[in-house]
Every structure is written in structure tokens, then in C-alpha cells.
VEXDREN-2710 file (C-alpha; in Angstrom, 1 decimal):
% VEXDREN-2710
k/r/px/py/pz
1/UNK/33.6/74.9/102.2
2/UNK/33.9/70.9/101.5
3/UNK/35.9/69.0/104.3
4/UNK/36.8/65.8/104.6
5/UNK/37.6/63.8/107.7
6/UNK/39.7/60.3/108.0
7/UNK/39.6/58.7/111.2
8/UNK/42.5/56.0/111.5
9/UNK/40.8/52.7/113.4
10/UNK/42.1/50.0/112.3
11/UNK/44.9/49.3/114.7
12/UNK/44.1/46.2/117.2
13/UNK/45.7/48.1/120.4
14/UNK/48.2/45.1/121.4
15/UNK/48.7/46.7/124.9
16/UNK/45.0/46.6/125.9
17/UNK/45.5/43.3/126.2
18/UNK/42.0/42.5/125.4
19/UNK/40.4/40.8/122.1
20/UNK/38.2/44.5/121.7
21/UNK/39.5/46.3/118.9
22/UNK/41.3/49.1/120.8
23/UNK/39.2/52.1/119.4
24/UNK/35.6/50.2/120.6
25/UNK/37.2/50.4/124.5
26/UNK/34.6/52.3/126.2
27/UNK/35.1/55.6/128.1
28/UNK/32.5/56.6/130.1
29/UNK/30.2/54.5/128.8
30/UNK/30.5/54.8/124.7
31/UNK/33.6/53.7/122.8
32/UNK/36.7/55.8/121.9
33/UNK/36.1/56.4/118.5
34/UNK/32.6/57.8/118.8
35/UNK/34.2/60.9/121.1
36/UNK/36.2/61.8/117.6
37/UNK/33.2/61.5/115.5
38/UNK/31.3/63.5/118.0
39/UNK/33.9/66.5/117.9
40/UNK/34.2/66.6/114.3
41/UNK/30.2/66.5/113.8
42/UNK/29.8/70.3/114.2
43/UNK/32.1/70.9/111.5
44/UNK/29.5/69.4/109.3
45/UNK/32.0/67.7/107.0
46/UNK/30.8/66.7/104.0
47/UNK/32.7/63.6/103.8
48/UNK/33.7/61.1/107.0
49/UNK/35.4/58.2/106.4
50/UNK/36.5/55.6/109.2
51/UNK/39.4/53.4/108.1
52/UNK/39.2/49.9/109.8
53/UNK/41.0/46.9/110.4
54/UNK/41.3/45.0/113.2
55/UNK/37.5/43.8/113.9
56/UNK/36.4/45.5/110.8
57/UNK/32.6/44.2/111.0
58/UNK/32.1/45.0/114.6
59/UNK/33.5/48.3/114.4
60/UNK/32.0/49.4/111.2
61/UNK/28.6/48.3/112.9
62/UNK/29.2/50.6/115.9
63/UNK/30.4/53.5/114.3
64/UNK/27.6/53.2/111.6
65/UNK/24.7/52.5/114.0
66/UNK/25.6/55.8/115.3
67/UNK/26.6/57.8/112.4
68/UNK/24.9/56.4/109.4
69/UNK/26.7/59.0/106.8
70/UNK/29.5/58.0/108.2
71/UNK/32.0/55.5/105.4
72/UNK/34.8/52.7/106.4
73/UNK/37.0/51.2/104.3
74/UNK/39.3/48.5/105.3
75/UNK/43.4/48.6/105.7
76/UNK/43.4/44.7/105.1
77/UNK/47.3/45.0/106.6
78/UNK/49.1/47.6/108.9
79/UNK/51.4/49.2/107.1
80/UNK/51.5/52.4/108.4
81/UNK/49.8/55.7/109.1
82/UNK/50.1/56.8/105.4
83/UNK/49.4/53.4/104.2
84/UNK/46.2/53.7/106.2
85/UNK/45.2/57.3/104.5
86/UNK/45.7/55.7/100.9
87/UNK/43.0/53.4/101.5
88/UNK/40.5/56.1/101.7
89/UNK/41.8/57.6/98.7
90/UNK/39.3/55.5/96.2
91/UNK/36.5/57.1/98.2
92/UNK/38.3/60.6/98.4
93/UNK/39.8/61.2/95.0
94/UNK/37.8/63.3/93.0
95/UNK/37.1/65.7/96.5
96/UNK/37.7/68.8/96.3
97/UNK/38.7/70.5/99.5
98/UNK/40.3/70.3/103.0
99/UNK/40.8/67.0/104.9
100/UNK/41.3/66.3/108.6
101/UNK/43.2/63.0/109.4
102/UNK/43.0/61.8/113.0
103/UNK/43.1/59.1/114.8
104/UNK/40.2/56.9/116.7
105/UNK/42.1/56.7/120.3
106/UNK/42.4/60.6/121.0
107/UNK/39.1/61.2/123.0
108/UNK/39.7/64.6/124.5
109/UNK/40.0/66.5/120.8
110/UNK/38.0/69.3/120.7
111/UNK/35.3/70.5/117.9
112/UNK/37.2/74.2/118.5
113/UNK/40.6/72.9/117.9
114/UNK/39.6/71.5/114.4
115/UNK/38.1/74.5/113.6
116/UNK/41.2/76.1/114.3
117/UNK/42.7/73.5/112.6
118/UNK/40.6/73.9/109.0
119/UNK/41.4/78.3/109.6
120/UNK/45.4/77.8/110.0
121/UNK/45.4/75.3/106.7
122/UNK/44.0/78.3/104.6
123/UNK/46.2/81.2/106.1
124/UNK/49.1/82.0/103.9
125/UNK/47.8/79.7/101.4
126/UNK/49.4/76.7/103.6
127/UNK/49.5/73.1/101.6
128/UNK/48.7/71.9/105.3
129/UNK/47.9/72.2/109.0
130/UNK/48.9/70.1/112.0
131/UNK/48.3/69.9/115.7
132/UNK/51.6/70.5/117.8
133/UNK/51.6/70.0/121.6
134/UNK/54.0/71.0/124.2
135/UNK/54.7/68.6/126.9
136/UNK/57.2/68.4/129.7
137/UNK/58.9/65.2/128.6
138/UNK/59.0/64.7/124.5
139/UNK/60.2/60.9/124.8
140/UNK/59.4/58.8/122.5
141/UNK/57.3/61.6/120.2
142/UNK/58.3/63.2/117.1
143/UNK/60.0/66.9/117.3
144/UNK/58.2/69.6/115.7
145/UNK/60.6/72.2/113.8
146/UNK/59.1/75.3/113.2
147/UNK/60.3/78.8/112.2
148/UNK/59.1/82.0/114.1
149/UNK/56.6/82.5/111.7
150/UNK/55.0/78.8/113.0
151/UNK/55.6/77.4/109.6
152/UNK/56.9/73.4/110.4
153/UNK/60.4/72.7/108.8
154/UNK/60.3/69.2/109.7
155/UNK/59.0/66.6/112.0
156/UNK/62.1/64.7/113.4
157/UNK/61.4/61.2/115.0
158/UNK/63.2/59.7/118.3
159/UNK/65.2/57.4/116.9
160/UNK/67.0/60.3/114.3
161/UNK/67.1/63.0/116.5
162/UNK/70.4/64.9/117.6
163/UNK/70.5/65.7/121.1
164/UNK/69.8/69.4/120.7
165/UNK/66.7/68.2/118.7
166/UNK/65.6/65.8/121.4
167/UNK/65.8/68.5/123.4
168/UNK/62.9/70.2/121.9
169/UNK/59.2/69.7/123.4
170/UNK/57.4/70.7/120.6
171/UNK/55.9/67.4/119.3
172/UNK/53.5/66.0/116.6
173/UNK/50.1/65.7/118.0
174/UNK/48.9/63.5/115.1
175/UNK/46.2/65.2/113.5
176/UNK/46.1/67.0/110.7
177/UNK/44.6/69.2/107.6
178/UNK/45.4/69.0/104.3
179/UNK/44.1/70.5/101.0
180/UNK/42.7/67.3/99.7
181/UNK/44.8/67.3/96.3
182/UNK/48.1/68.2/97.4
183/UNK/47.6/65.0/99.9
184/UNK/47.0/62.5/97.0
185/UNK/49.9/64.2/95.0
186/UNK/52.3/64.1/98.2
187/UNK/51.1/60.7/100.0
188/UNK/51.4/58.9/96.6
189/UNK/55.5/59.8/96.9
190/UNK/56.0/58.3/100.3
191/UNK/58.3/55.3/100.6
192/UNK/58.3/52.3/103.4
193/UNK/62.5/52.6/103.6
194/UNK/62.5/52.2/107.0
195/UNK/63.4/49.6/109.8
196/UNK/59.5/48.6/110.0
197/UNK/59.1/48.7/106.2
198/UNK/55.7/51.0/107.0
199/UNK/54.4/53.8/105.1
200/UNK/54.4/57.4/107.6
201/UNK/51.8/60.5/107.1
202/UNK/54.6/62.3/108.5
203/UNK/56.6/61.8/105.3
204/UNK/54.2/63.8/103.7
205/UNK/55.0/66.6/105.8
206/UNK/58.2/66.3/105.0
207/UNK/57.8/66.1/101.5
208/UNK/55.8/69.4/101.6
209/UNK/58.2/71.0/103.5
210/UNK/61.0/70.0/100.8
211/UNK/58.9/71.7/98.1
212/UNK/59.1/74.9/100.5
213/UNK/54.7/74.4/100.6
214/UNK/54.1/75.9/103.6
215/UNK/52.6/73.8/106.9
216/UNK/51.0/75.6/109.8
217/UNK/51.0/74.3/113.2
218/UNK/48.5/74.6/115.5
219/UNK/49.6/74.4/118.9
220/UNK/47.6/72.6/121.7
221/UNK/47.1/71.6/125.1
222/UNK/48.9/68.3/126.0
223/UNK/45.4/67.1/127.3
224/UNK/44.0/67.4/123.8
225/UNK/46.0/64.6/122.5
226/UNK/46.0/62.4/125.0
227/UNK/45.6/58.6/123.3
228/UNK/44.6/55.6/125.1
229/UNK/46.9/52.4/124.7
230/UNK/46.4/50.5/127.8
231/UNK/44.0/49.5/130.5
232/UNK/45.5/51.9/132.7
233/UNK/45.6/54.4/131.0
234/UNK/42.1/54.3/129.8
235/UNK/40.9/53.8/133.6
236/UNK/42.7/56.8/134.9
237/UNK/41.4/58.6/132.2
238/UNK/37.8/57.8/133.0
239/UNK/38.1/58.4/136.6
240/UNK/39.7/61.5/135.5
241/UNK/36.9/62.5/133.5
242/UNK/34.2/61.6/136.4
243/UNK/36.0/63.9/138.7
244/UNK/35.5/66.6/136.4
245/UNK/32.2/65.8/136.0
246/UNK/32.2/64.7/132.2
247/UNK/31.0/61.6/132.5
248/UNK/27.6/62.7/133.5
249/UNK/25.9/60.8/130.6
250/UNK/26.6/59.0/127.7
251/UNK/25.5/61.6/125.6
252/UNK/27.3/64.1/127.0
253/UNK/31.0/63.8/125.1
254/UNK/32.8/66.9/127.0
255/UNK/34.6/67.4/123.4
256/UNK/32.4/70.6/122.2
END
């Protein structure tokens, strides 16, 4: 089996208030982005491509001098989550297989979870795969629609959603799995009619669903997806981690 993985990185993290590009923020002891590549390295993908941006040289050089199979390719402006995936399309193409897109800022994923991840894209012949979490309060995250079956309907953002939507707490985790072609044939339809005039990978799940191709979710802890976008947050996740006794070493990731 041939798989892919995208890691989005090229965001600058505005509310880390620091000059660091957000995913290079260290957490116990080695930057964000290298617990991602660590969990998807069992996986053995064939492929792994880092999108960058913000500090492109200096986090190309980290993640490289760690994982030198590893690819970047730069999102010279940030126009979105599906703006970002296009720019590894050139590298991408011509693959023939699954693809993982994640992001750089989610430490806590786990090797297991994409596996699960790569087994729900392929049962009932699914177009795609995403993470769902379910989490106490939803604010500000996009509603998950699903049928019994766990087939998503539609991902429904904050600002569109009805109140009985709103009221759901199924939300989008942000990671996903798609069979590599039907992303280049979906992703190339997206549009940036929006308020913030940004392209959205979550378009392409609605796309999918529109074309009745089926998309599996994959439902997770709320840990699992916890991102890092300020200080704070990254310090009470580290002393989180010490108290649990991950942060033993810098080798030791926790996310196997």
C-alpha cells in the first residue's frame, strides 16, 4: 500500500506572540512538528511532504536534519487549508494511493489513530476518511454530520450553523485521508467565496459528500487533537505531559 502524508506548517502562529514559526515551538524539548512526523513514521509512508511558509528556511532545516526523506514545499501566501494542500500537488500528482493531511501544531496524534485512519478510508470503498472528536463545548469548531452508518454528510462551520446544528459536539478534528486522485480531482473544484477569500480542505468534503462519495469518520479522543496556539497553552501542555511522565526524554515522543 503507497501512502502519502501532508503536514500543513506554514502558518506563523500570530498568538504565540513570538518571531518562532509556531510549529518549531518546543514541547518537551523538540519542536511541535517533529511529534507529527514521529507518529506518522511507523506507517512507513512512502511519500512525506511538509508544506512551509512562515520561516521556510529554518523550518525546512529542522524538519530535514531530522527526517532527511522527508519533502517541503512552500505556500508563498496563506490562503487557506486547501490552498496549502495544492502546493504539494506538483510533488504528489502522479501518486497513486492514500494521503493523510494534518497539521504541524497537533502533538498528541497517535501512530494507532492513523492507522485507523488509512483502514476506515478503504472500508466501503470510501473516497475519504477524517478524524471526528467529541468535546463538551463545540465553540468555535466545525460540526460533523454523520448518518448512523458514520458516513459524514457535511461539515458545518460556526458561523453557518443553525442552533440545532450548533448544538452538536461532533466536530472536525482536522486530519484526514484521502485516495490520492479523488483529492486532486475534488481540491481542484474548491472556491475562495468566502468572507476571508481563503481556499478550505473542508470544501472538499463537502464536494465529496455532494457526489454521494462516501467519507468515514473516525472518531477520537479530544486529547488527540489538541493544537497549540498560544504560550499558555503550550506550557500547560508540557507540564501536562511531565506529570504524566512523557517528557522523560527527547526521544521519547509519547505519540506511538
Amino acid at each position: 500500500m503507497n501512502l502519502g502524508i501532508i503536514i500543513l506548517a506554514a502558518g506563523k502562529g500570530t498568538r504565540m506572540e513570538s518571531d518562532l514559526a509556531k510549529v518549531l515551538h518546543p514541547l518537551c524539548g523538540k519542536p511541535l512538528v517533529a511529534w507529527v512526523l514521529e507518529a506518522t513514521r511507523p506507517l512507513a509512508p512512502t511519500r512525506t511532504v511538509v508544506v512551509v511558509g512562515h520561516q521556510a528556511d529554518t523550518v525546512e532545516r529542522e524538519v530535514r536534519g531530522r527526517f532527511d526523506d522527508v519533502e517541503c514545499v512552500l505556500q508563498p501566501q496563506m490562503l487557506g487549508t486547501g490552498h496549502a494542500v495544492q502546493q504539494a500537488e506538483p510533488l504528489l500528482k502522479d501518486f497513486a494511493g492514500d494521503i493523510i493531511v494534518t497539521y504541524g501544531d497537533v502533538p498528541l496524534i497517535t501512530t494507532e489513530t492513523l492507522q485507523k485512519l488509512v483502514a476506515m478510508r478503504h472500508h466501503g470503498d470510501a473516497a475519504a476518511s477524517m478524524l471526528v472528536a467529541t468535546v463538551e463545548d463545540p465553540t468555535g469548531y466545525g460540526r460533523v454530520l454523520a448518518d448512523p452508518d458514520g458516513r459524514v454528510t457535511a461539515i458545518v462551520e460556526q458561523k453557518d450553523a443553525t442552533p440545532e446544528i450548533a448544538a452538536i459536539t461532533n466536530v472536525n478534528a482536522g486530519t484526514y485521508c484521502f485516495d490520492s486522485q479523488v483529492l486532486w480531482q475534488y481540491l481542484s473544484r474548491i472556491t475562495n467565496n468566502n468572507r476571508q477569500g481563503e481556499y478550505y480542505l473542508t470544501d472538499v468534503v463537502g464536494l465529496l459528500a455532494e457526489a454521494e462519495l462516501r467519507v468515514n469518520a473516525v472518531f477520537i479522543n479530544e486529547r488527540e487533537m489538541t493544537g497549540v496556539n498560544t504560550r499558555a497553552q503550550l506550557d500547560a501542555l508540557e507540564a501536562q505531559l511531565r506529570a504524566e511522565g512523557v517528557c522523560g526524554s527527547e526521544g521519547n515522543s509519547g505519540n506511538t
